[in-house]
C-alpha positions in Angstrom: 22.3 337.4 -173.6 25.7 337.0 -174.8 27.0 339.0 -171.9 25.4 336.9 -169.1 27.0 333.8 -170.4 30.3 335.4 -170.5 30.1 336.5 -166.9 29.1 332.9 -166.0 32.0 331.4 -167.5 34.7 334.3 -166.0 32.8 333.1 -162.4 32.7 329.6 -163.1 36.3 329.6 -163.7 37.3 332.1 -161.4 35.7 329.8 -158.3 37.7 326.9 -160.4 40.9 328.7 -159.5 40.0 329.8 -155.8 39.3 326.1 -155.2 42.3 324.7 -157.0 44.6 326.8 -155.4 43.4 326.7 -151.8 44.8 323.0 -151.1 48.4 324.5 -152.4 47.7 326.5 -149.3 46.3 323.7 -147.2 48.6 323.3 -144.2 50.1 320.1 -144.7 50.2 317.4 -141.7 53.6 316.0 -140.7 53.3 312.2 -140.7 55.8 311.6 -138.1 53.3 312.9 -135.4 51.1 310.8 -136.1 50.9 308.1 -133.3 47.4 306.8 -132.6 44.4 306.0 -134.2 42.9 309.6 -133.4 45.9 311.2 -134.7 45.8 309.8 -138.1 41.5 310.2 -138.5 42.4 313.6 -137.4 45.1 314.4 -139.6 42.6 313.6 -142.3 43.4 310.1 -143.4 40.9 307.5 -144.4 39.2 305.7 -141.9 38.2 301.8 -142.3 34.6 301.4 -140.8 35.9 297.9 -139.6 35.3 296.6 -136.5 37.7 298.2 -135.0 37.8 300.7 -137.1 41.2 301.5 -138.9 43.1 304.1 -140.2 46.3 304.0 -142.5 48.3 307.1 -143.2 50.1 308.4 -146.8 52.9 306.7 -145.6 52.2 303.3 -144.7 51.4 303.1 -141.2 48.5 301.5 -139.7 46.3 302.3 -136.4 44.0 300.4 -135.1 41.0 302.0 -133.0 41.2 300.6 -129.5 37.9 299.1 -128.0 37.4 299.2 -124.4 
């Protein structure tokens, strides 16, 4: 019984580290590409669900959805 709770914990721990280590590995998105609203939701920036909706990057810049 001992030795199934071991092997939980190396797993648990072992997924801890594959996890923590795979956004080091992330590739990163360079900001200065980033020109329109679509660009910055799909760089992976937070979106406002505003009306329009809106989207502001890590480094200060804001984009506004445009409504037709």
């Amino acid at each position: 019984m001992k030795t199934r709770y071991k092997i939980i914990i190396v797993g648990i721990v072992l997924v801890s580290i594959i996890f923590g280590t795979q956004s080091q590995f992330a590739p990163s998105v360079d900001e200065s590409i980033i020109n329109s609203f679509w660009d910055c939701v799909e760089a992976g920036n937070p979106m406002m669900e505003s009306y329009p909706r809106q989207c502001y990057t890590q480094d200060g810049k804001h984009f506004v959805e445009e409504i037709t």
